[in-house]
N, CA, C and O of each residue as an XYZ file, in Angstrom:
324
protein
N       0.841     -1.180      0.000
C       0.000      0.000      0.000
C       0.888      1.248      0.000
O       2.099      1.192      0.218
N       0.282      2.266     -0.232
C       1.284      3.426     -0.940
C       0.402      4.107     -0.420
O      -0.756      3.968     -0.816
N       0.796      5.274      0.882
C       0.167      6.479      1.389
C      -0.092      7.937      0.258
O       0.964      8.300     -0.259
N      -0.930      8.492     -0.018
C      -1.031      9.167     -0.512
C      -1.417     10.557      0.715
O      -2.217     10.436      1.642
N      -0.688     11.701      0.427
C      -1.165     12.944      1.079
C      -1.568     13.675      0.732
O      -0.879     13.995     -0.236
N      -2.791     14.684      0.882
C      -3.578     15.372     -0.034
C      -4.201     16.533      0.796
O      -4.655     16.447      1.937
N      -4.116     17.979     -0.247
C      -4.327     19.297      0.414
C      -5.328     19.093      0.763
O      -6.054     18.348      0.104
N      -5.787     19.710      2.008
C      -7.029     19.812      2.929
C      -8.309     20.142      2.142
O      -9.406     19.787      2.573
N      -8.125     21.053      0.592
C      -9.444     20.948     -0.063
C     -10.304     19.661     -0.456
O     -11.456     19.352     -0.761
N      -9.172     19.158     -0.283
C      -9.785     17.515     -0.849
C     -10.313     16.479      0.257
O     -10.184     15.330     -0.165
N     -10.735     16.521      1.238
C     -10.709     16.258      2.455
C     -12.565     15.858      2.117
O     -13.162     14.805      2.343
N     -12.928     16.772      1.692
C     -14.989     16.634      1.388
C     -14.583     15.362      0.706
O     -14.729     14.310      1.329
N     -14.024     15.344     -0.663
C     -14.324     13.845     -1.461
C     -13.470     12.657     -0.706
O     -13.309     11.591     -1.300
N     -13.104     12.790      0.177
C     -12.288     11.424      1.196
C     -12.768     11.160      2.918
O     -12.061     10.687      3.808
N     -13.787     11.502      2.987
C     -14.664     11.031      4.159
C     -14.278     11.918      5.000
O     -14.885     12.057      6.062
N     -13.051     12.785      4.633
C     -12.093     13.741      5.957
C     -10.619     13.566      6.182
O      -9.782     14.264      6.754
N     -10.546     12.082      5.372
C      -9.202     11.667      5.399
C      -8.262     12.926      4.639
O      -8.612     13.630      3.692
N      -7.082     12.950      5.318
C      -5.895     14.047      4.455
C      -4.789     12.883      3.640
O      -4.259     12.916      2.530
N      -4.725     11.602      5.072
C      -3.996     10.446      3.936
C      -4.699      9.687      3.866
O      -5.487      9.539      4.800
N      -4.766      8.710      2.559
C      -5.209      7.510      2.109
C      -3.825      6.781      1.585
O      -2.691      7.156      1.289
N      -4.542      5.536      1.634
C      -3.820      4.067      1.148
C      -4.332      3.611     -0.138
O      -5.562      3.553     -0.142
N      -3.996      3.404     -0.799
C      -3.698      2.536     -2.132
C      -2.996      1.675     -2.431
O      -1.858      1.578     -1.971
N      -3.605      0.679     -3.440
C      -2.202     -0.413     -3.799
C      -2.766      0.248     -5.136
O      -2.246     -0.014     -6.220
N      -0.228      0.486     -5.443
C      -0.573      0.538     -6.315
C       1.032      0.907     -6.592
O       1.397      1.737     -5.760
N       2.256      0.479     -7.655
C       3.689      0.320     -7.579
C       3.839      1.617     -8.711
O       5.005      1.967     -8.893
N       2.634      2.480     -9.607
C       3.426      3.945     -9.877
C       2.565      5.215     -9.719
O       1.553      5.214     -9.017
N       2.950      6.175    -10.318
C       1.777      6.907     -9.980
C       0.586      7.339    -10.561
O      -0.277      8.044    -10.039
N       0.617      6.631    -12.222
C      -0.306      6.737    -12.620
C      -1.582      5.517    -12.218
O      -2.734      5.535    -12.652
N      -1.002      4.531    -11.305
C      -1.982      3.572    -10.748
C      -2.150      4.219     -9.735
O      -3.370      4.169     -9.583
N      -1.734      4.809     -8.918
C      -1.893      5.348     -7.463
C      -3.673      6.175     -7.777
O      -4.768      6.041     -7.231
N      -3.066      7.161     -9.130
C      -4.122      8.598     -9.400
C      -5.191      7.179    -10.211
O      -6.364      7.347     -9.880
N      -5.082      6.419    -10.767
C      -6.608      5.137    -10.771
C      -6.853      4.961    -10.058
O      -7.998      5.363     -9.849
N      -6.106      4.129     -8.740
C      -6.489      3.486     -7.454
C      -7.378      4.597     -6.454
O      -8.495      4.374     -5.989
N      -6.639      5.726     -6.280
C      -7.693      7.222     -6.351
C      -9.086      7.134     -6.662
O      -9.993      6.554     -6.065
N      -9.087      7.744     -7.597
C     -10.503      7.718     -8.531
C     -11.382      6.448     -8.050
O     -12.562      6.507     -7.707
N     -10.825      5.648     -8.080
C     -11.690      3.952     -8.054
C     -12.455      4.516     -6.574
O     -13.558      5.032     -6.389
N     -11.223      4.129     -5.545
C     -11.989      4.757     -4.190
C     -12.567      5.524     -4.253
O     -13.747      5.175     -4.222
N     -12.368      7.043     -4.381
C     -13.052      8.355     -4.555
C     -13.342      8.469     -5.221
O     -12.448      9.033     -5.851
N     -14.408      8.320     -6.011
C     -14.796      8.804     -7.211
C     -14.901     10.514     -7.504
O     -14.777     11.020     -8.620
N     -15.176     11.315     -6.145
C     -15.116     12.617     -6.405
C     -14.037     13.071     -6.505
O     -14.088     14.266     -6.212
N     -12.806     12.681     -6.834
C     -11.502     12.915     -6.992
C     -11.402     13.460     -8.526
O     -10.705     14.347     -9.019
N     -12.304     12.641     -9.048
C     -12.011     12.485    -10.571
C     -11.708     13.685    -10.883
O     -10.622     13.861    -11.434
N     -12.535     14.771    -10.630
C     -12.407     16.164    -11.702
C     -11.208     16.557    -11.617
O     -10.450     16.983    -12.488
N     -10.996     16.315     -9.970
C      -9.941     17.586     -9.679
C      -8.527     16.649    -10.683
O      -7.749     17.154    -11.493
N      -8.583     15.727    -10.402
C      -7.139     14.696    -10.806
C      -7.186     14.982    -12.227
O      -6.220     15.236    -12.947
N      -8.438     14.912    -12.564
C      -8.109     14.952    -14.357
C      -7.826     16.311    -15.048
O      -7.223     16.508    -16.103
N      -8.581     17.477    -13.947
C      -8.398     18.648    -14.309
C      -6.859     18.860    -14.589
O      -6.339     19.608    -15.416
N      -6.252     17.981    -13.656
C      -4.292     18.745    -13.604
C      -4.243     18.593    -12.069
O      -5.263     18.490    -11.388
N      -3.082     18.586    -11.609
C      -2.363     18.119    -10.186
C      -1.167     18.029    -10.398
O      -0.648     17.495    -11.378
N      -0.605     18.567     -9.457
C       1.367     18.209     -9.545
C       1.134     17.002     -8.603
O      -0.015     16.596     -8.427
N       2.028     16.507     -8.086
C       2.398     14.984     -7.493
C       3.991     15.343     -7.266
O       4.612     15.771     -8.238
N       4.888     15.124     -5.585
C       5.448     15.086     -5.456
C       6.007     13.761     -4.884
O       5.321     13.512     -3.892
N       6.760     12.984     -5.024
C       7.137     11.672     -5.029
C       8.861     11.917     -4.160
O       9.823     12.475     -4.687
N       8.827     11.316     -2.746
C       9.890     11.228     -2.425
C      10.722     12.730     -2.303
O      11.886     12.773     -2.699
N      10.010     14.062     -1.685
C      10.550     15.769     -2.233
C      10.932     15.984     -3.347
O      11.639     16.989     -3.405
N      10.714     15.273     -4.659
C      10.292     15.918     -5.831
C       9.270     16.097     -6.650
O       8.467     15.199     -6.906
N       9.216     17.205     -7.104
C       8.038     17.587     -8.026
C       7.793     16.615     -9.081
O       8.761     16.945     -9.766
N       7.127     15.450     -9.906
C       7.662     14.667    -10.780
C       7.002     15.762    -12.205
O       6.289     16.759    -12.323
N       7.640     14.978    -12.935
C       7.408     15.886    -14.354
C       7.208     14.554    -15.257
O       6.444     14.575    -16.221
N       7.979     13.327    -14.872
C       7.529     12.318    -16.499
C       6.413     11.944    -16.423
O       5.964     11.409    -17.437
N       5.684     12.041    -15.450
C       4.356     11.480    -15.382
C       3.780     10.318    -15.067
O       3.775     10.181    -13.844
N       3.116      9.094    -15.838
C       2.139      8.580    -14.633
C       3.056      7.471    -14.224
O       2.864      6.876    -13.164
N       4.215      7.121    -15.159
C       4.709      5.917    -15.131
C       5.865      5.758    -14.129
O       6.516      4.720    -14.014
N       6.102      7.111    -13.266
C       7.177      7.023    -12.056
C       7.106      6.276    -11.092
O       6.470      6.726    -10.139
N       7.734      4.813    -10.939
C       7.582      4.230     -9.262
C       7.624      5.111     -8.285
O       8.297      6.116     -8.056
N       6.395      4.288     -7.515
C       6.497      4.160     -5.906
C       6.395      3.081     -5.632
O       5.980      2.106     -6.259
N       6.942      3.264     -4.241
C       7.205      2.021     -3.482
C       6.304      2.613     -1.941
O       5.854      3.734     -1.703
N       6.286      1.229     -1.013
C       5.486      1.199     -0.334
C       5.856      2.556      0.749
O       4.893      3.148      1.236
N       6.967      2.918      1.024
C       8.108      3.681      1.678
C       7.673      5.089      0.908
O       7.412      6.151      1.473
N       7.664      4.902     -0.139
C       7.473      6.334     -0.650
C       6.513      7.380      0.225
O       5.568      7.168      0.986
N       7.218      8.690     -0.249
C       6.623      9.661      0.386
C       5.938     10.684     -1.205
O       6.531     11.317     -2.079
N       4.503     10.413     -0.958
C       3.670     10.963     -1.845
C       2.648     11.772     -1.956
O       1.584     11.196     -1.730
N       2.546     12.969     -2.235
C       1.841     14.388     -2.060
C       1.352     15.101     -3.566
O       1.861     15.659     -4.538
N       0.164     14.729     -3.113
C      -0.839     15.393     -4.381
C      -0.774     16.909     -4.342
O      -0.752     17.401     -3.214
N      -0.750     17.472     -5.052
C      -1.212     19.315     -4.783
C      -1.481     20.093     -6.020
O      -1.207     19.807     -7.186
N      -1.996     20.995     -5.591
C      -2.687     21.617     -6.759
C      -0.994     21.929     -7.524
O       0.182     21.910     -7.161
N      -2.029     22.290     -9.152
C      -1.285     22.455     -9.793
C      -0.224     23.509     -9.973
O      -0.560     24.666     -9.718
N       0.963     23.285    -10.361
C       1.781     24.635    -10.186
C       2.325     24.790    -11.631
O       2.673     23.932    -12.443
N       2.294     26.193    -11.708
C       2.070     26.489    -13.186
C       3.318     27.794    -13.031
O       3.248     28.742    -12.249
N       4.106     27.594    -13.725
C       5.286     28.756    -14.003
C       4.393     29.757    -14.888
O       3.311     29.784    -15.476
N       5.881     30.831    -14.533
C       5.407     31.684    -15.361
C       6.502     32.901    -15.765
O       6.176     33.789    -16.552
């Protein structure tokens, strides 16, 4: 299982939870395994989300391992400029 941590807006579509558990070995299964549970996740996840994996920001996207150890943080999106 793979902890997921998630900004306090998201807290209504997860019963209140800030972390959840998932199985799931990257992160584009983690953001399915998501959705599956929460279904009110969907918009926000599909809308866009950064994902930090282990204190980095990831950028390749869904196909980055995690492991059970991992340290994993959803957050809104961050957009340069």
């Amino acid at each position: 299982m793979v902890e997921i941590n998630l900004w306090s807006g998201l807290r209504r579509f997860t019963d209140g939870e800030l972390v959840v558990e998932v199985e799931a070995d990257t992160i584009g299964k983690a953001l399915d395994a998501l959705i599956e549970k929460y279904p009110g996740l969907a918009p926000v996840i599909e809308a866009g989300i950064s994902v930090a994996v282990d204190g980095e920001i990831t950028t390749a996207g869904r196909n980055i391992p995690v492991r059970p150890d991992s340290e994993v943080y959803l957050m809104r999106r961050l957009k340069g400029g």
